[in-house]
LOTILUM-481627 format. One record per residue (C-alpha): residue in three letters; x, y, z; residue number from 1. Coordinates in Angstrom, 3 decimals, decimal comma, padded with zeros to 6 digits. Layout:
BEGIN
    r         u         v         w    k
  ala         X         Y         Z  NUM
...
//
This chain:
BEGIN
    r         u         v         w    k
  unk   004,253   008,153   004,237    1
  unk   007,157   005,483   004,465    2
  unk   009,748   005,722   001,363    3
  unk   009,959   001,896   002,038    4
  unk   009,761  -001,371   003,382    5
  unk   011,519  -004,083   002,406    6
  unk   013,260  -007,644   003,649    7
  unk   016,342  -008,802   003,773    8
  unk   018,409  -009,272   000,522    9
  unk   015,931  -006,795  -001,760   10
  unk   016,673  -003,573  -003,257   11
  unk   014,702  -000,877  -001,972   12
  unk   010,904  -000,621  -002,912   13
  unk   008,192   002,058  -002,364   14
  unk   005,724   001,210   000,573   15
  unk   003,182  -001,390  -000,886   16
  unk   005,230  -002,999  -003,484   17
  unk   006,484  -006,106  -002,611   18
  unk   010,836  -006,239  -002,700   19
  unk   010,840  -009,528  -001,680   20
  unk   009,247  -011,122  -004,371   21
  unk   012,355  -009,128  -006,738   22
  unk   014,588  -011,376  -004,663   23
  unk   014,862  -014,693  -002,146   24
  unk   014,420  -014,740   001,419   25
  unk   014,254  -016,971   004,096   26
  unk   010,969  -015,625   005,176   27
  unk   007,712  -016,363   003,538   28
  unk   006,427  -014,051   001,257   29
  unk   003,120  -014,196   002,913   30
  unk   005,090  -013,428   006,500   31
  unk   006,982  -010,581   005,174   32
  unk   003,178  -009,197   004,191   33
  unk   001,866  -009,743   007,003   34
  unk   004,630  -008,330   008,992   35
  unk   004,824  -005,350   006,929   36
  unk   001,258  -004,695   007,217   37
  unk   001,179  -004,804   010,706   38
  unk   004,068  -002,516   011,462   39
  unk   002,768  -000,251   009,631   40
  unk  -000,600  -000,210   011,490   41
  unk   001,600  -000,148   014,591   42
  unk   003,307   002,810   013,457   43
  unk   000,293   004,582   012,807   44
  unk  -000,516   004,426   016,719   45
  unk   002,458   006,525   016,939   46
  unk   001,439   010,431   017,234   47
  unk   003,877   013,271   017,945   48
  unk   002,341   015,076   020,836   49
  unk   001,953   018,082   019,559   50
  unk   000,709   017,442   016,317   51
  unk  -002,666   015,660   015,493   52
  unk  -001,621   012,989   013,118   53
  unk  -000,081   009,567   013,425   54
  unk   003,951   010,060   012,497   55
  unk   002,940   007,285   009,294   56
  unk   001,061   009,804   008,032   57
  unk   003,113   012,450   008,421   58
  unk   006,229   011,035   006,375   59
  unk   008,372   010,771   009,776   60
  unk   009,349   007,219   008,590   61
  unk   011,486   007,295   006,012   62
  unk   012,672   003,248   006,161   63
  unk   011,307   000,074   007,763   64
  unk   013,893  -003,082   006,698   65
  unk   012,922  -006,711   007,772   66
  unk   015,478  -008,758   007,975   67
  unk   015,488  -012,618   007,416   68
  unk   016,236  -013,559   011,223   69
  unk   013,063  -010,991   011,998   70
  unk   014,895  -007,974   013,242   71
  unk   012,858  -005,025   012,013   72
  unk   015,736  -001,676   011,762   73
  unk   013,995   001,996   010,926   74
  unk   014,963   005,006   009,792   75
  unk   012,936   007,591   010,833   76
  unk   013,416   011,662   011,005   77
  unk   011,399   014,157   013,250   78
  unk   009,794   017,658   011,751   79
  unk   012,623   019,667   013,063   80
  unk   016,148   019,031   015,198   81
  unk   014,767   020,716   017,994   82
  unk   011,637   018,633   018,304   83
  unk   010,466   018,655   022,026   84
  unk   009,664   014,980   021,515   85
  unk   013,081   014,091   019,838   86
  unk   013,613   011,873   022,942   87
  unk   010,204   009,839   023,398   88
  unk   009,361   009,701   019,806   89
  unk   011,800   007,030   018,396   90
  unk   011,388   005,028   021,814   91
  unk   007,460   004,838   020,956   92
  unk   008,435   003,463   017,409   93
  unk   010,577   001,108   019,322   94
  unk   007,994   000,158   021,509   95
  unk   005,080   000,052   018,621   96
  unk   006,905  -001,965   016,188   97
  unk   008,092  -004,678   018,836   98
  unk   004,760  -005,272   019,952   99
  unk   004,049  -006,866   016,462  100
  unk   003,789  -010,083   016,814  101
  unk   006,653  -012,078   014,939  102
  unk   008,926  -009,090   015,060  103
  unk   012,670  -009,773   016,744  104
  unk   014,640  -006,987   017,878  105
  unk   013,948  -003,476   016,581  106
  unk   016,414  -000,385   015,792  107
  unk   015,386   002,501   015,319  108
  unk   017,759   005,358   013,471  109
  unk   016,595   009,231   014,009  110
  unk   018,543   010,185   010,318  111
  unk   018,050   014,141   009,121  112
  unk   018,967   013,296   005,482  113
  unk   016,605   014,076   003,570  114
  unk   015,007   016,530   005,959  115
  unk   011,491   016,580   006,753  116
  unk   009,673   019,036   004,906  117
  unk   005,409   019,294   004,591  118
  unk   005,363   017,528   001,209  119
  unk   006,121   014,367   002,710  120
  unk   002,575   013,949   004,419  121
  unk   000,126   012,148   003,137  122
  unk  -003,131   013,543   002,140  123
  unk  -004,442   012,167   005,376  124
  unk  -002,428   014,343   007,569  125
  unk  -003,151   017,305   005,294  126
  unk  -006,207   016,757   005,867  127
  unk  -005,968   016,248   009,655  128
  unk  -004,067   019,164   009,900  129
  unk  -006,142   021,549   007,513  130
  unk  -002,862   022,384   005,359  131
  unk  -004,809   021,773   001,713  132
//
């Protein structure tokens, strides 16, 4: 699952924890909730062709930072370098992400540090993918 989400002007915080409220922002804290919530259920409309579980799930998104004037910029890796759907993946986080409504523009970041590895799914996707 997601390392983090946070708004604009926070330090980092785990998925789920609110960073805004550790710091100011020119967004509501009830908008930057809401916001947060529904990217991530956009995100986990996102599935990697080839593998049965929404890319959420499977700890592809490593960042998702809302900024104050709405722009929504992620960092997200892929299982391997060589991914056949390195080029359609990060456009379909583009594309899920901007249809939330609120959201400005969205940037998305492929980043291989730290790679992907299996541990980073959540039980979810274990389960999905029978890998208990």
């Amino acid at each position: 699952m997601s390392d983090e989400i946070k708004s604009d002007h926070t330090p980092a915080a785990p998925a789920g924890e609110s960073a805004a409220s550790q710091q100011a922002s020119a967004l509501p804290q009830e908008e930057i909730t809401r916001l947060a919530d529904d990217i991530v259920q956009a995100l986990k409309t996102v599935y990697d062709p080839e593998i049965p579980a929404d890319i959420y799930e499977l700890g592809l998104i490593y960042k998702v930072d809302i900024k104050d004037d709405r722009t929504v910029d992620v960092d997200m890796t892929l299982t391997t370098p060589n991914c056949p759907a390195a080029a359609e993946l990060p456009q379909m986080v583009e594309n899920a992400v901007a249809s939330v409504q609120g959201v400005g523009p969205v940037n998305v970041q492929v980043v291989w540090d730290p790679p992907w590895d299996p541990s980073r799914m959540s039980d979810e996707a274990r389960l999905v993918l029978n890998m208990w």
